[in-house]
SESEKOL-375695 format. One line per 10 residues: their letters; for each residue z, y, x of N, C-alpha, C. Coordinates in Angstrom, 1 decimal. Example, Ala and Ser with C-alpha at 12.3 -4.5 7.8 and 13.67 -1.06 7.14 Angstrom:
AS = 7.8,-5.7,13.2,7.8,-4.5,12.3,7.8,-3.3,13.2  7.1,-2.2,12.8,7.1,-1.1,13.7,7.9,0.0,12.9 .
END
This chain:
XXXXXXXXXX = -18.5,14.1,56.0,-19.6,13.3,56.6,-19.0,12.7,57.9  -18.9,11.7,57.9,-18.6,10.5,59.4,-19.5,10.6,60.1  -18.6,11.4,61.5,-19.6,11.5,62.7,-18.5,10.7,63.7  -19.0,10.7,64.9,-18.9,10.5,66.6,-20.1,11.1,67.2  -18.5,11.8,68.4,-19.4,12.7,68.8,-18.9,12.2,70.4  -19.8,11.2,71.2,-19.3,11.5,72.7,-19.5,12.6,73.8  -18.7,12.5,74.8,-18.7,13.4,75.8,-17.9,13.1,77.2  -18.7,13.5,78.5,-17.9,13.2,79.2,-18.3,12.7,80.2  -19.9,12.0,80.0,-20.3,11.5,81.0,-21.0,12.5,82.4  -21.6,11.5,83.4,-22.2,12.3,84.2,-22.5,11.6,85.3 .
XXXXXXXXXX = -22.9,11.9,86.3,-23.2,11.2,87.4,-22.5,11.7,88.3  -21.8,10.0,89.1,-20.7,9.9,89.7,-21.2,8.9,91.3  -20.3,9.2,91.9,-20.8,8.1,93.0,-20.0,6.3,92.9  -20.4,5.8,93.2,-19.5,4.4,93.3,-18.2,4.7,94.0  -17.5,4.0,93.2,-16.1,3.8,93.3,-15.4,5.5,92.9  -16.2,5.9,91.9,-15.6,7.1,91.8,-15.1,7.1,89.8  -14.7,7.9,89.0,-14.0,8.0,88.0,-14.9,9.2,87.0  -14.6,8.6,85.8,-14.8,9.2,84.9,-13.6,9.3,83.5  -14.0,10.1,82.5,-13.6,9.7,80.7,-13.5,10.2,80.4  -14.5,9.3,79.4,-15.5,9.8,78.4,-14.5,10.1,77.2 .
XXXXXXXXXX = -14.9,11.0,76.3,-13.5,11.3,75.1,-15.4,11.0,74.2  -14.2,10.8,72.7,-15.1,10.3,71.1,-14.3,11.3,70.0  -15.1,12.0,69.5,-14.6,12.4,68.7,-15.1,12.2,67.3  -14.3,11.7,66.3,-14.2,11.1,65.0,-14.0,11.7,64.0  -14.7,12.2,62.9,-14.5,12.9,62.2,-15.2,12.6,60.5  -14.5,12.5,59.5,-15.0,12.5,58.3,-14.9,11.0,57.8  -13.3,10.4,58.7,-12.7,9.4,57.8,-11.7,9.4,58.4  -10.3,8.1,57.9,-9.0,8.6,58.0,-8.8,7.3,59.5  -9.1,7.8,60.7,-9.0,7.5,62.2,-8.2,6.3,62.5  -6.9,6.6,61.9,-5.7,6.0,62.4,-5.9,4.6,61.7 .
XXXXXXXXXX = -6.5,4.9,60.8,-6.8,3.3,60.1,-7.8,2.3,60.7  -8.5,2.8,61.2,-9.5,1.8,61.9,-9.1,1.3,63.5  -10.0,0.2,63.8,-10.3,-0.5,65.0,-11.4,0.2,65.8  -11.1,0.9,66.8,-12.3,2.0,67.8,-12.7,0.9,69.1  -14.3,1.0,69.2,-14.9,0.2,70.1,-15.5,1.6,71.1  -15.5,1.3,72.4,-16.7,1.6,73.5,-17.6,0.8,73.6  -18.9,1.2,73.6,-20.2,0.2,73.9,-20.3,1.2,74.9  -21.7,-0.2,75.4,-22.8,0.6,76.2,-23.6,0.0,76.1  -25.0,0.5,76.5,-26.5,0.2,76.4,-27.4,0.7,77.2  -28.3,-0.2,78.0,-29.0,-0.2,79.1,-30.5,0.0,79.0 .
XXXXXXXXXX = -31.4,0.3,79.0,-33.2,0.3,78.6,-33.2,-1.1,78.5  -33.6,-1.6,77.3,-34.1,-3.1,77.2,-32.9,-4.0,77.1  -31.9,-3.6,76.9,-30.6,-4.8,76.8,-30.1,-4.0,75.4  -29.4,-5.2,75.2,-28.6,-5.3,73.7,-27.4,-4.5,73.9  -27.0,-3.7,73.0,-25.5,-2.3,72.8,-24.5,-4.1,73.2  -23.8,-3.6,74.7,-22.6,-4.0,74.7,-21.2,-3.5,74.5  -20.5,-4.9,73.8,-18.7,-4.2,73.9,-18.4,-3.8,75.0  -17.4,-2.6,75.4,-16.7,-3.0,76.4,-15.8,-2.5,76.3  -14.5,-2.1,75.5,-13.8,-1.9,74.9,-13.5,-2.0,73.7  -11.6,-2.3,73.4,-11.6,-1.9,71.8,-10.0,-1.5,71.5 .
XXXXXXXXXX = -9.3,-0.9,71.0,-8.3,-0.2,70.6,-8.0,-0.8,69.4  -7.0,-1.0,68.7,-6.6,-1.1,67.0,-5.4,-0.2,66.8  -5.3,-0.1,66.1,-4.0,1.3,65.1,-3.1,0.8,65.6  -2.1,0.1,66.7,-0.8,-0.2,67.0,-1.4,-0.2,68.5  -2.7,0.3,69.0,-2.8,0.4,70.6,-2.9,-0.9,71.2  -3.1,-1.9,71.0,-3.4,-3.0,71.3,-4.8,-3.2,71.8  -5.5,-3.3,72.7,-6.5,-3.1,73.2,-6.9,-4.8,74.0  -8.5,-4.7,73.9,-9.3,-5.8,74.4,-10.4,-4.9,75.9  -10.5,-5.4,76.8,-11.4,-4.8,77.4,-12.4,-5.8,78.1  -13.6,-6.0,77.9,-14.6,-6.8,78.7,-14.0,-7.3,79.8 .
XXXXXXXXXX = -14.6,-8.6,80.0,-14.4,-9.2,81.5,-15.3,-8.1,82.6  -15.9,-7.5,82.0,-16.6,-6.6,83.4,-16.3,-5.5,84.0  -14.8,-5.2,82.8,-14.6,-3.8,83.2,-12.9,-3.9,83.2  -12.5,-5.0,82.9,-11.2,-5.5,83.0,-10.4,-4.8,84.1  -9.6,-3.9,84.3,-8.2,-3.8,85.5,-9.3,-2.4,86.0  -10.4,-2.0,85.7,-11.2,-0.9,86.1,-11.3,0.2,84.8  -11.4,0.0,83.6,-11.3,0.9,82.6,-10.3,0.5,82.0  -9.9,2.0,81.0,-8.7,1.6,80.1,-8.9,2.5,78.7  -9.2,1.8,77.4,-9.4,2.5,76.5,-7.8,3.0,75.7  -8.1,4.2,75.2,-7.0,4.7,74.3,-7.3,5.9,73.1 .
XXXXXXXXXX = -6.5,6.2,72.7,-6.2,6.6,71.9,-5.4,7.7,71.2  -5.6,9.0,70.9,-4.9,10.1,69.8,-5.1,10.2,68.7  -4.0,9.6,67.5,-4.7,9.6,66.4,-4.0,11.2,65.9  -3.6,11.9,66.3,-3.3,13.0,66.2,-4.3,14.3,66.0  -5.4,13.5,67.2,-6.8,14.4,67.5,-8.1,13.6,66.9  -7.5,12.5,66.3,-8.8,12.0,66.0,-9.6,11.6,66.9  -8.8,11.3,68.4,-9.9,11.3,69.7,-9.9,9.9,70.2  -10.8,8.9,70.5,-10.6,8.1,71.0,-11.3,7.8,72.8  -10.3,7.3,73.9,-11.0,7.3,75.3,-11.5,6.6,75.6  -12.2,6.7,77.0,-12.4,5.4,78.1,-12.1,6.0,79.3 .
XXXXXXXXXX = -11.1,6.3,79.6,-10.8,6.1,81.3,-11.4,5.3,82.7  -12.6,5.1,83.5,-13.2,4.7,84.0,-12.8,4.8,85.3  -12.7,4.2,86.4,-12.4,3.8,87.1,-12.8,3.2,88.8  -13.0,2.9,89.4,-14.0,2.1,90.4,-15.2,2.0,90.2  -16.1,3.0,89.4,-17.4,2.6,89.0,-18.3,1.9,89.6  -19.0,1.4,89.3,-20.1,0.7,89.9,-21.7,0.9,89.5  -22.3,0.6,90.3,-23.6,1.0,89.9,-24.2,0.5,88.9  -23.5,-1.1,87.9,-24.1,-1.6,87.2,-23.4,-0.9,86.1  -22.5,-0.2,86.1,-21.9,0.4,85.2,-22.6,1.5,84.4  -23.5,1.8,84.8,-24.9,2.9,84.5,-25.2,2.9,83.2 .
XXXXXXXXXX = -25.1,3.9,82.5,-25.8,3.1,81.0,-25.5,4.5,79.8  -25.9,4.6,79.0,-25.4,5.3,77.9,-24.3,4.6,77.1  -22.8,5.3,76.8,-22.1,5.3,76.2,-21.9,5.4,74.8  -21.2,4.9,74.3,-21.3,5.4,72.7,-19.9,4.5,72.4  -19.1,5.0,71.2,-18.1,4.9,70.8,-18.6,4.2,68.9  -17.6,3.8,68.3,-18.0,3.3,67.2,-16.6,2.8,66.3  -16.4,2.5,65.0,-15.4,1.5,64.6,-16.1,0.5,64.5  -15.0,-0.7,65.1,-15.7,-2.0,65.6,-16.0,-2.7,64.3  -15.4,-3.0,63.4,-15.7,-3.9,62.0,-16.6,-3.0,60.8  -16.0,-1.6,61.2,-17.3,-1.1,59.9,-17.7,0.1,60.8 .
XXXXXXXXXX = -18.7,-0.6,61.1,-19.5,0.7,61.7,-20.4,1.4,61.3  -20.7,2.9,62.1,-21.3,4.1,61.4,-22.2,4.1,61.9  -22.9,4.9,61.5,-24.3,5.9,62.1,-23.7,5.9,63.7  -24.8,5.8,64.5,-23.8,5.9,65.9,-24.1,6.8,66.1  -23.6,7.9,67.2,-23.7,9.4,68.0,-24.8,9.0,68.6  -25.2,10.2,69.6,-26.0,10.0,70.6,-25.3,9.6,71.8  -24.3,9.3,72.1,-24.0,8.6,73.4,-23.6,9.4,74.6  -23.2,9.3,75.5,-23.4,10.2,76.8,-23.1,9.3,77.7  -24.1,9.7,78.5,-24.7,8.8,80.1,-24.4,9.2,80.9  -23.6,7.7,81.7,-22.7,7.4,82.9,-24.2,7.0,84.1 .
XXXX = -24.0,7.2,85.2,-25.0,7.3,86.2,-23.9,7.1,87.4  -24.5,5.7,88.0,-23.1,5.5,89.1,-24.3,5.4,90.2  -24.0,6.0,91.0,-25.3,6.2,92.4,-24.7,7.2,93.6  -25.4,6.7,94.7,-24.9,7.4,95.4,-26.1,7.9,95.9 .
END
């Protein structure tokens, strides 16, 4: 059965750090393209990350030089290393393969406040 399972969030203060780990299970990892979203009450699941099988990575203009996504295909684990947070950064998390995607997880929520 193909799950994702995030973890990792919490509430942090601005300009403080987080990372969130995904864990992937019940297909073969190394072969896919891994995304981070996020999603806000009332707004549409955004990209804001993406990883491909040779580590080659895309990161939103909004999270650019402040997050860094990666990758163990060893553990089946994919990250988001977070950074300078900010308060707009707030949101529930969730992990995905970007071209064929699953059932999503339940997500875990980042809270940037001071």
């Amino acid at each position: 059965q193909v799950q994702l399972v995030e973890s990792g969030g919490g509430l942090v203060q601005p300009g403080g750090s987080l990372r969130l780990s995904c864990a992937a299970s019940g297909f073969v990892f190394s072969n896919y393209v891994m995304s981070w979203y996020r999603q806000t009450p009332g707004k549409e699941r955004e990209l804001v990350a993406t990883i491909d099988s040779e580590d080659i990575t895309y990161h939103a203009d909004s999270v650019k030089g402040r997050f860094s996504i990666s990758r163990d295909n060893t553990k089946n684990m994919v990250y988001l290393q977070m950074d300078s947070l900010r308060p707009e950064d707030t949101a529930v998390y969730y992990c995905n393969r970007r071209n064929y995607p699953v059932n999503w997880g339940q997500g875990t929520q980042v809270t940037v406040s001071s």
